[in-house]
C-alpha positions in Angstrom: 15.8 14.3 -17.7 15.8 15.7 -14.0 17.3 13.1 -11.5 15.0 11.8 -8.7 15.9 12.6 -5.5 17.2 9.5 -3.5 14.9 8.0 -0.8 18.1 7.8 1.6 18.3 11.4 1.6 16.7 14.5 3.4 13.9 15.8 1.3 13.2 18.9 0.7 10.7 21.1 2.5 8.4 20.9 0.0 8.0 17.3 -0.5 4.8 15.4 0.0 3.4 13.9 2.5 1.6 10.3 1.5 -0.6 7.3 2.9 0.7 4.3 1.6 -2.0 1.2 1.5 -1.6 -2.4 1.6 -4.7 -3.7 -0.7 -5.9 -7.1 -0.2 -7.7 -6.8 3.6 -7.4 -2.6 3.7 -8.7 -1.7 0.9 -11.1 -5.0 -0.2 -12.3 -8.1 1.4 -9.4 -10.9 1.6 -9.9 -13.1 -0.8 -7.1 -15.6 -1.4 -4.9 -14.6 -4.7 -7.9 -11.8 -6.0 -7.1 -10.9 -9.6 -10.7 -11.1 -11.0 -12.2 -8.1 -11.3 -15.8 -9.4 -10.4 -14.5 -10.8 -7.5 -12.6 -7.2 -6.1 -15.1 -5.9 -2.9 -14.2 -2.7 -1.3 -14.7 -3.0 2.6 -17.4 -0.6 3.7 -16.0 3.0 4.5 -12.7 3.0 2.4 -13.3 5.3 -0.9 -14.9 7.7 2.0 -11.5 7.7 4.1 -9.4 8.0 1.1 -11.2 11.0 -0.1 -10.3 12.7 3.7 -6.6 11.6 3.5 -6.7 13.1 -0.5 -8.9 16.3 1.2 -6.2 17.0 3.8 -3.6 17.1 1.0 -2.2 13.6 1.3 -1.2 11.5 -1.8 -2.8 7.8 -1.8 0.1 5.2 -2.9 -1.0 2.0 -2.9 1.7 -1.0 -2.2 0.7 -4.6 -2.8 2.7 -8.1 -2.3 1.4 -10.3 -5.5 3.1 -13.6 -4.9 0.5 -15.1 -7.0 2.3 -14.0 -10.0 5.7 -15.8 -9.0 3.5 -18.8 -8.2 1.5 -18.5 -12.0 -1.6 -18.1 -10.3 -1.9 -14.7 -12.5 -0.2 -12.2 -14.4 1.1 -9.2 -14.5 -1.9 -7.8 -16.7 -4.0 -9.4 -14.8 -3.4 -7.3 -11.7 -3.1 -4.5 -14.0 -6.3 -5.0 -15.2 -7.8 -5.4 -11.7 -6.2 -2.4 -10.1 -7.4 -0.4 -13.0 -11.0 -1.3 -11.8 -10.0 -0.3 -8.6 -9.3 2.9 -9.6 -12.5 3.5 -11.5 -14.5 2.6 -8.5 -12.4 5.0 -6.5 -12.4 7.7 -8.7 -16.4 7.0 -8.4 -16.3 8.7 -5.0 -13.6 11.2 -5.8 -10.7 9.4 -4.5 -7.3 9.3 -7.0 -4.4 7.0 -6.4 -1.1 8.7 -6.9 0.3 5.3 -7.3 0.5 1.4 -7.0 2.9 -0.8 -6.5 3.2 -4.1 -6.9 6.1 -7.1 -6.1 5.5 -10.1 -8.3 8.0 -12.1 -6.5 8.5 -15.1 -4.3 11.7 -15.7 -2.5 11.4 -19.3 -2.7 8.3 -20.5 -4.3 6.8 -19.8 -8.2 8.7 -19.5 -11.7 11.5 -17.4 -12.9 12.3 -14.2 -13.1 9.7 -13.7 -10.2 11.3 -16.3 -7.5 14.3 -14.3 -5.8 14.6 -12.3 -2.3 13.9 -8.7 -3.6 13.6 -5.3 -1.9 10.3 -4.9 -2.6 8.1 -7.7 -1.0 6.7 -6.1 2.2 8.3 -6.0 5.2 10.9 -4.5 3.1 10.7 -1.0 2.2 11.2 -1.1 -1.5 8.4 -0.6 -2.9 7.6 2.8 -0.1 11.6 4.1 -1.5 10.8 3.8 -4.9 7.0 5.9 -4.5 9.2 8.1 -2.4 11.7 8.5 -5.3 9.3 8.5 -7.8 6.6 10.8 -6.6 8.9 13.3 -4.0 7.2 11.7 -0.9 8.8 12.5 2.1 8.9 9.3 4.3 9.3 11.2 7.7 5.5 12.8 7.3 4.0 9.7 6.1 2.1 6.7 7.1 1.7 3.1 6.0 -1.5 1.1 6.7 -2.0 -2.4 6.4 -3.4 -5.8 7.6 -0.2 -7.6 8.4 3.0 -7.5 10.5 4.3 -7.1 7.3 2.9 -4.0 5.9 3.8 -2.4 9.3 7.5 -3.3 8.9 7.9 -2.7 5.8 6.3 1.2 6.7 8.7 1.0 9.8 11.7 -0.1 7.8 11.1 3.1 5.3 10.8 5.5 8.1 7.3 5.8 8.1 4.4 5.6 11.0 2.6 2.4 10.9 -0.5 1.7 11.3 -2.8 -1.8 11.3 -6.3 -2.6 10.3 -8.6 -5.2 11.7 -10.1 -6.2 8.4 -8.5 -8.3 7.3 -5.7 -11.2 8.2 -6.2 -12.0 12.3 -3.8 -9.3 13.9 -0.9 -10.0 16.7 -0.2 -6.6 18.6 3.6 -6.0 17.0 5.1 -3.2 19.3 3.3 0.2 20.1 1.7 0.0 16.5 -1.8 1.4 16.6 -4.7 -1.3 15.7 -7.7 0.2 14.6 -11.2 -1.2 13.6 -10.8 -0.1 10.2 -9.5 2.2 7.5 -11.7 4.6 8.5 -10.8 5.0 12.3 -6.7 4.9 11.2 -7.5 7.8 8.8 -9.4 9.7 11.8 -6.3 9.1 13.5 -4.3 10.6 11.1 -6.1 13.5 10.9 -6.2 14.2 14.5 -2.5 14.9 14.5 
């Protein structure tokens, strides 16, 4: 088996360049704990933007904090079953996800194993390291877009450019991060550069 590289060190040239997506409020309307399929909405203008991003030759990673699962709200193979229908109406339009990530866990609240302080719930990077690992992403050339102060930490923290969308959770200005209207005006961002 070949090794992966480690997300702590130079990539190569030829690595990837990727968007990494919160879900819940950047991809779909917020709705508190989703993990019904019939209740999963894409906001208007998303499988459009992802197709440009997947046109241009980026990768489409999607990274989600699912506390609901530490709090036995849902499952595991409940959001499995849910992203899978995400994917199917992406695919619709022509848009493929390289990836998705998920953290189950609580650092306080919910039921064991899921309640500890892990490296993946957003704004930690863990769950951007391991896509990096895992799919030879190179973090430098990359962007994270989300909803919340978290996602754009957790894309700071990984050495990524952050940006935030207005779709979803009300939005503080955090720094010099870029809020746009929508997915769409972030990815016409990206593609200006």
């Amino acid at each position: 088996m070949t090794p992966h590289p480690s997300p702590l060190t130079p990539h190569r040239k030829t690595a990837r360049r990727a968007v990494f997506l919160d879900r819940d409020g950047t991809l779909n309307v917020e709705k508190e704990y989703l993990h019904r399929s019939e209740d999963f909405e894409l906001l208007p203008g998303v499988p459009e933007a992802l197709k440009r991003l997947q046109d241009a030759g980026f990768m489409l990673v999607v990274v989600t904090n699912q506390s609901g699962i530490a709090r036995g709200y849902y499952s595991l193979e409940d959001v499995d079953i849910l992203h899978r229908y995400m994917c199917s109406e992406l695919e619709r339009y022509g848009a493929k996800l390289a990836g998705i990530y998920v953290c189950p866990h609580h650092p306080t609240t919910g039921k064991e194993p899921f309640v500890k302080d892990c490296d993946c719930r957003k704004g930690k990077p863990g769950m951007l390291l391991q896509a990096a690992a895992e799919l030879d992403i190179d973090l430098s050339r990359s962007f994270m877009i989300g909803d919340k102060a978290s996602d754009a930490t957790a894309g700071l923290n990984a050495g990524c450019r952050s940006y935030l969308v207005a779709t979803g959770h009300p939005i503080e200005p955090l720094g010099e991060i870029p809020i746009f209207t929508d997915l769409s005006a972030a990815v016409s961002a990206i593609l200006e550069e």
